[in-house]
N, C-alpha and C positions, 0 to 999 in steps of 0.2 A: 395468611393472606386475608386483608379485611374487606367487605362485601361480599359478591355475592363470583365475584373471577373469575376462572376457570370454567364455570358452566355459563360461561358469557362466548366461549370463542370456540374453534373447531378448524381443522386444518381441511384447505379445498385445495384443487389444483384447477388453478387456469391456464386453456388453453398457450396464452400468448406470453406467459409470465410463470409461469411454473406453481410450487408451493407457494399457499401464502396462507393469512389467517386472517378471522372473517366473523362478523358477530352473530352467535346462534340465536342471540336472543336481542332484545333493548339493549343500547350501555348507556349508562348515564355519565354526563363529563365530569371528570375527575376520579372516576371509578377506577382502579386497581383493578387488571387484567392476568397480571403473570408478574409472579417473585421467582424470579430463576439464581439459584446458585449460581455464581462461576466459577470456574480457575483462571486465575489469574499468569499470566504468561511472561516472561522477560523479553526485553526488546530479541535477542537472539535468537527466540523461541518463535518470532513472531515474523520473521524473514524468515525459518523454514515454515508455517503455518500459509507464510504467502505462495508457495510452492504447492500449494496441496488445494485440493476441494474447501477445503476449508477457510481457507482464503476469503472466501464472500460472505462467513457467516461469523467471525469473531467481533467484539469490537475493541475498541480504544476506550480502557480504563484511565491510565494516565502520563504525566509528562509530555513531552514533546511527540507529538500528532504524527511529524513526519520522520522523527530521528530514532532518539530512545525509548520513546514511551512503551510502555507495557500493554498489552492484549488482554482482554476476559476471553474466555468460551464460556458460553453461557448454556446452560445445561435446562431449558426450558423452551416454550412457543417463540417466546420476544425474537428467539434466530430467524421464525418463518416471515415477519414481517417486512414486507415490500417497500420497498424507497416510495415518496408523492414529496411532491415541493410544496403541496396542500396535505399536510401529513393530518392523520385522525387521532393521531394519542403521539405521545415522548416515552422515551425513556429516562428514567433517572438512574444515577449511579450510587449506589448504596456502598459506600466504602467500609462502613466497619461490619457489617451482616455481608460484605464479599457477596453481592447479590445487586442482580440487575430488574429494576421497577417498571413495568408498563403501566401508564396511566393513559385515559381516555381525556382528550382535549376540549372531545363538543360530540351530545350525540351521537351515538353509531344505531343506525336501523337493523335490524336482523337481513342476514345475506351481502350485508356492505361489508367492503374489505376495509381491514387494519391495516391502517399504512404509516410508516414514521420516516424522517427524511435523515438520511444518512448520513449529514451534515459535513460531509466529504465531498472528496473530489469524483464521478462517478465511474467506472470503467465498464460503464454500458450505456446503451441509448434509454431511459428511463419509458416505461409505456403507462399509460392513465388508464 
């Protein structure tokens, strides 16, 4: 991972919002935050995934979004990060490293939450 990542974030729990992830220190924008492995899922795999806890935490690697496309689980922080429609970093999809990239978008201060917009349909009331 290049920078300074990992010793940038830390997992809190808020009250109204559960787990989420949060900057221990400065981030600076464009900063790499978490290179997470995933496993990559078959669409099949990913309708029993939607049956489970797990449900809220994989994402959409590829193809079609609401049909067949295939699931990551991402084996790193980037799962703790909270839906904002004003998001503070993206994710990128690392297709040949099978690996999911959080980057910082603009500043994050120490104790602000990391938040990236889930760019789905939501199945919750979102909170700020």
């Amino acid at each position: 991972m290049s920078g300074r990542g990992r010793d940038a974030v830390e997992v809190r729990v808020d009250p109204r919002k559960g787990r989420g992830l949060y900057a221990a220190r400065r981030i600076e924008p464009g900063e790499r935050l978490d290179t997470a492995p995933v496993i990559v899922v078959d669409a099949a795999d990913c309708r029993a995934l939607d049956r489970t806890v797990l449900s809220h935490y994989y994402f959409h690697w590829d193809g079609d979004f609401d049909g067949d496309g295939r699931g990551a689980v991402a084996l790193g922080v980037v799962t703790l990060c909270n839906h904002s429609p004003r998001p503070r970093a993206r994710v990128e999809r690392n297709y040949p490293a099978q690996s999911l990239d959080l980057f910082a978008l603009e500043a994050i201060e120490a104790g602000e939450e990391i938040t990236i917009d889930y760019g789905c349909e939501l199945w919750f009331e979102a909170v700020e």
